[in-house]
C-alpha positions, -999 to +999 in steps of 0.1 A: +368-629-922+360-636-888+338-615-866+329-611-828+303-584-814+325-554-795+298-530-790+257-518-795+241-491-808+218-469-787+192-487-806+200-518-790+214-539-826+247-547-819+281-537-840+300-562-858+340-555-857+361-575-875+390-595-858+420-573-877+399-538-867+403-552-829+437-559-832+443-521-846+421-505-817+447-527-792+479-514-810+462-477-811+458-482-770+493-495-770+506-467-791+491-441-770+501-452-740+539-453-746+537-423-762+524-409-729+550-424-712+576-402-732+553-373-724+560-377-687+595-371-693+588-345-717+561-328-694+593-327-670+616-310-689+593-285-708+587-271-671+625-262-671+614-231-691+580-230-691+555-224-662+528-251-662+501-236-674+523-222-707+533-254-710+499-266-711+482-238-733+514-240-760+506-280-758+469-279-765+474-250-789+500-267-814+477-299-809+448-283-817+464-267-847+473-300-863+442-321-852+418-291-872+442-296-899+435-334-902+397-331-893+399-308-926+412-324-947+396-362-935+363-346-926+358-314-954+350-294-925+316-309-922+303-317-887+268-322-874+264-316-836+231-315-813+227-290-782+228-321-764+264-333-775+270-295-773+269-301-737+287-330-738+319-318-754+321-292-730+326-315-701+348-339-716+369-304-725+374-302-686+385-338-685+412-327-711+417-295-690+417-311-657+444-347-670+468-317-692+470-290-665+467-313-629+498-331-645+520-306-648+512-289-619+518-323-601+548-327-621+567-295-605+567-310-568+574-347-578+595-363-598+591-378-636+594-415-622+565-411-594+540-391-618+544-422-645+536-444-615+507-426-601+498-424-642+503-461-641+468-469-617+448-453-649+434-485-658+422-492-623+406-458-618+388-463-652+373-493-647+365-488-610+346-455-622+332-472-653+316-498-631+303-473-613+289-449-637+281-469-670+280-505-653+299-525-682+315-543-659+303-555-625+317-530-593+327-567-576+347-576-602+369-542-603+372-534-564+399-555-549+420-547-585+412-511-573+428-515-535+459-532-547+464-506-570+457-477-551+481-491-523+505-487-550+498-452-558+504-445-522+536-459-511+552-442-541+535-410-529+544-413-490+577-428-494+590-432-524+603-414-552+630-387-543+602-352-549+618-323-573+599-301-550+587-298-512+554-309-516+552-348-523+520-351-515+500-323-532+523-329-563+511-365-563+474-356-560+473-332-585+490-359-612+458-388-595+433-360-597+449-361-633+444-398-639+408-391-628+403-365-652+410-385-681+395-415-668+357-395-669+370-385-703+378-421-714+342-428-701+319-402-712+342-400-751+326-435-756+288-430-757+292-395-781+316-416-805+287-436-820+275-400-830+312-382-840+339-391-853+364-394-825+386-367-845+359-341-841+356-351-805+393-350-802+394-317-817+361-297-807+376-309-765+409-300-769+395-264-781+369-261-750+404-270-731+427-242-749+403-215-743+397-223-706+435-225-698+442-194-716+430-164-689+448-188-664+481-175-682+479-145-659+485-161-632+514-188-640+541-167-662+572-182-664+590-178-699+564-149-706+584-133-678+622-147-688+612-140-727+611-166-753+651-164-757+652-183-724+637-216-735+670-237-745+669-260-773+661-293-754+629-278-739+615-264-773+617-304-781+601-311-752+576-288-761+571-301-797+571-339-785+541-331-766+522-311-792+530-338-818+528-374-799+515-367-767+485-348-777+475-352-816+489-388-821+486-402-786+455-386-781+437-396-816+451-431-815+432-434-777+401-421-786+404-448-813+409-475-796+382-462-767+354-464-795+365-498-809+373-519-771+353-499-746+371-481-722+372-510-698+398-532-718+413-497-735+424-490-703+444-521-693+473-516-721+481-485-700+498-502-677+528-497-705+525-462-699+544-459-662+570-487-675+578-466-705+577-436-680+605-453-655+623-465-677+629-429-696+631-409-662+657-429-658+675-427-690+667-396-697+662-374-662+692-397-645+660-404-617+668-432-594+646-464-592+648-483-562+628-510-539+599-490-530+594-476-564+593-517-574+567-526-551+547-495-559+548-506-592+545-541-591+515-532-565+498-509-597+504-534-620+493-565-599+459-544-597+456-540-631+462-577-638+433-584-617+409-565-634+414-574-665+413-614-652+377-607-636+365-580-663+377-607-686+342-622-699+318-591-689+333-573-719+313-586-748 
């Protein structure tokens, strides 16, 4: 069986992964960000019913539900955890807070299309702020990557995509302050994954997560207002498609794929993510794609292209 080195230990000895266990972390990256790109359109359509922050706490609650479950079952219940990672968890709980709720908050003053688009610069930010924070790759080699795609990010959000609301422009920086979110999450998930299992950390941040949205419910009512006979059928789906793919299987099949590539490389398969997410905003949603929406994309995209060509052989 062949081998290549994917990763060291904090002592320094490096990790041997085997060629098929590589390919399984790519598919898992790949798997995770389609399903996100479904949970765009879902995100969208839960907020027919529900106010974004009930759609967020119902998300991470039925997520959280099943992930214990598996971690049970897998796991025995067992789980070891230092004051230190303690600490940790917590703050990569806010990046699960900040990338659920910024979304759908974004989500009611822009359309399904644009928030996949905006989504779809996630690689870029995570390797600009990996450079920056962790150094695995060099800042030189991520930067003009970065420009092209953040040019991308904002033509779609000054002239593009037709808003479902009257604020374009705050809806589309509360989906990138989203992106950001998960990108520090991507990051800082890495380093506590040679500890944990990336189920516990999956689990033990979606919980810090759920318990800080939940006083927030007093303040962003919707179908606690209309009454649970409101939701229709179609946004009850919704709902259940992000408990079930967005959050437990996405979310677990990332983390994955995080721990076995490095968040550098994890991050450039989710450039699937906002083609997945146009292409079922329009199917689904009936959303227009036009010209600008194109070049936005193609702008994204071009960015992600280049950092992965010049990230190419610092990822060892």
């Amino acid at each position: 069986m062949k081998y290549r080195l994917t990763a060291s230990r904090n002592d320094g000895i490096p990790v041997a992964m085997s060629q098929s266990s590589t390919t399984i972390a790519y598919g898992s990256v790949a798997l995770a960000a389609v399903l996100w790109g479904g949970s765009i359109v879902a995100q969208k359509m839960a907020l027919g019913s529900f106010s974004a922050v009930e759609a967020s706490v119902l998300r991470d609650i039925g997520g959280l539900a099943i992930l214990l479950a598996t971690w049970w079952s897998k796991e025995n219940g067992a789980i070891k955890i230092g004051r230190a990672d303690v600490r940790l968890l917590g703050l990569l709980g806010l990046g699960v807070l900040g990338n659920h709720l910024l979304i759908l908050m974004g989500l009611n003053y822009v359309s399904g299309a644009v928030g996949g688009v905006i989504i779809g610069s996630s690689p870029v930010v995570t390797a600009l702020l990996s450079a920056m924070l962790i150094r695995d790759v060099p800042l030189r080699a991520v930067w003009a990557g970065a420009l092209l795609s953040f040019a991308g990010v904002g033509l779609v959000s000054v002239a593009g995509f037709q808003a479902a609301g009257e604020q374009p422009m705050l809806g589309s920086a509360l989906v990138f302050l989203g992106v950001v979110s998960w990108a520090l999450y991507s990051i800082g998930s890495r380093a506590i994954m040679e500890r944990i299992s990336a189920l516990t950390v999956n689990w033990t941040t979606l919980m810090v997560a759920t318990v800080l949205q939940i006083p927030l419910l007093w303040t962003d009512q919707k179908m606690m207002q209309a009454g649970a006979e409101s939701v229709t059928t179609s946004d009850w789906l919704a709902l259940g498609y992000l408990i079930i793919f967005a959050t437990a299987v996405a979310q677990q099949a990332w983390l994955f794929g995080v721990k076995g590539i490095g968040p550098s490389r994890a991050s450039v398969l989710g450039n699937l993510t906002p083609v997945a997410a146009i292409g079922l905003s329009a199917l689904i949603l009936g959303e227009s794609v036009g010209l600008i929406e194109i070049i936005g994309i193609g702008l994204i995209l071009a960015g992600v292209w280049a950092v992965n060509h010049q990230t190419a052989g610092s990822n060892t």
